[in-house]
C-alpha positions, 0 to 999 in steps of 0.5 A, a space after each residue: 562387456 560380456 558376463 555368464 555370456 550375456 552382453 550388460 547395459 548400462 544406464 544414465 541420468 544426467 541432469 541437462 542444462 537445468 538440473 543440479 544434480 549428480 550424475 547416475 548410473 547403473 551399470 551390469 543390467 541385462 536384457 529386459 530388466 527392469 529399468 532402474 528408478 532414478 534415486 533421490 531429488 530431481 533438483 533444478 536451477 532456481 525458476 526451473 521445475 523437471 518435466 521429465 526424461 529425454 528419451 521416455 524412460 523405457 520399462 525394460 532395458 534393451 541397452 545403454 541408455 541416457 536419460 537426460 532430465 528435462 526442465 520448464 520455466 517456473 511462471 510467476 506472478 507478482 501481485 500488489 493489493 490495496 490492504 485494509 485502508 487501500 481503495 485501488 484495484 489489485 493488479 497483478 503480472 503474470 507469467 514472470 521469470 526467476 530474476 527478473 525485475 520486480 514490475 512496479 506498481 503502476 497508477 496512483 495508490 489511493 487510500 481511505 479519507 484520512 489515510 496516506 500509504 506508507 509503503 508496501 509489506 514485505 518489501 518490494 524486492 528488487 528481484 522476482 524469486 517466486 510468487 510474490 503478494 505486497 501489501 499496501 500500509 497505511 498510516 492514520 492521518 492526524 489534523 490541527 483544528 484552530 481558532 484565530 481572534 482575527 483583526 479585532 478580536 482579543 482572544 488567544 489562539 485556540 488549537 486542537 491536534 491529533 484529530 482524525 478524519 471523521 471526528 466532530 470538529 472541536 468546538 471553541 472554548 469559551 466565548 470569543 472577546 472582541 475589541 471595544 466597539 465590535 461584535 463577534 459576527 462568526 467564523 470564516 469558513 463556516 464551521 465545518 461539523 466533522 474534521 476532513 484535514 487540517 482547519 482554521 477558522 478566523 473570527 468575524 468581527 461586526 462594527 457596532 453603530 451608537 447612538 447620541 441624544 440631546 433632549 431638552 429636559 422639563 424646562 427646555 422647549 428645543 426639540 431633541 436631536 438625536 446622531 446616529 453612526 458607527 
């Protein structure tokens, strides 16, 4: 159109393939005014950041233009780490996308003595929306130690639980009662000084040998005899 005999520009901002926004447009510019600044927020597609204008927005306006946004792919990474009690090494992938599926992690998670994973925090989402870090939990490992009478031993079972890894192994209480003729010869296995997981320890039993004498006393003159045995 023709105004005060001077021919007007138009000029356009549309948002491309990637770009949410409204269209803008300034109308009435004239030769080599300056070319108008696009108002308000570029924004995008989730996973899509703006990179700029196609054609360069040009200084001066020297006619109708449209500018039309341009956008780039958002990379992001999704990184997995051992937390407090974790022994594996951090792994991390790159260069994801918006809505892709979450890369699981790959390898054994392996934890401290005494600690077994419990899971990841947050939880892994199903899909990739952003950079993402989770973080493995773990849970304290509890044992039972126990003391068993074994084939001749009389006494009750002793047990101690909620023991962690590293405490000092409980001792037995008391002292380990037999039956007639034995005698408490240890624990199989051989008590271990720290609790490393849960443990029984059975009680080892010797047969006691006796043994019977005759004598023959002030009168007698036979010689002792003397039987010797278990």
């Amino acid at each position: 159109m023709w105004r005060s005999g001077r021919r007007t520009s138009t000029r356009w901002r549309t948002p491309g393939t990637h770009g949410t926004f409204a269209e803008q447009s300034n109308s009435g510019l004239h030769y080599n005014d300056d070319t108008p600044a696009f108002i308000g927020e570029k924004t995008a597609q989730p996973g899509w950041a703006f990179t700029g204008w196609s054609p360069a927005v040009a200084d001066k306006v020297t006619g109708d233009a449209t500018y039309v946004a341009q956008w780039a792919q958002i990379p992001y990474t999704v990184t997995y780490m051992p937390g407090e009690h974790g022994t594996f090494t951090p792994q991390s992938t790159l260069e994801l996308h918006y809505n892709d599926n979450t890369p699981g992690f790959v390898g054994e998670k392996t934890g401290q003595p005494g600690w077994t994973f419990s899971g990841w925090s947050p939880a892994v989402a199903e899909k990739v929306t952003g950079n993402a870090v989770y973080v493995a939990q773990w849970t304290q490992n509890e044992y039972t130690v126990k003391y068993q009478p074994g084939t001749q031993g009389t006494f009750a079972e002793q047990s101690t639980g909620s023991l962690h890894y590293g405490d000092a192994t409980p001792d037995f209480d008391g002292t380990p009662t037999g039956n007639p003729g034995w005698s408490f010869a240890g624990w199989s296995p051989e008590v271990a000084d720290t609790v490393t997981g849960d443990a029984t320890y059975v009680a080892q039993w010797t047969q006691n040998e006796y043994t019977v004498k005759y004598q023959p006393g002030i009168q007698g003159t036979f010689a002792e005899q003397s039987t010797s045995g278990s």
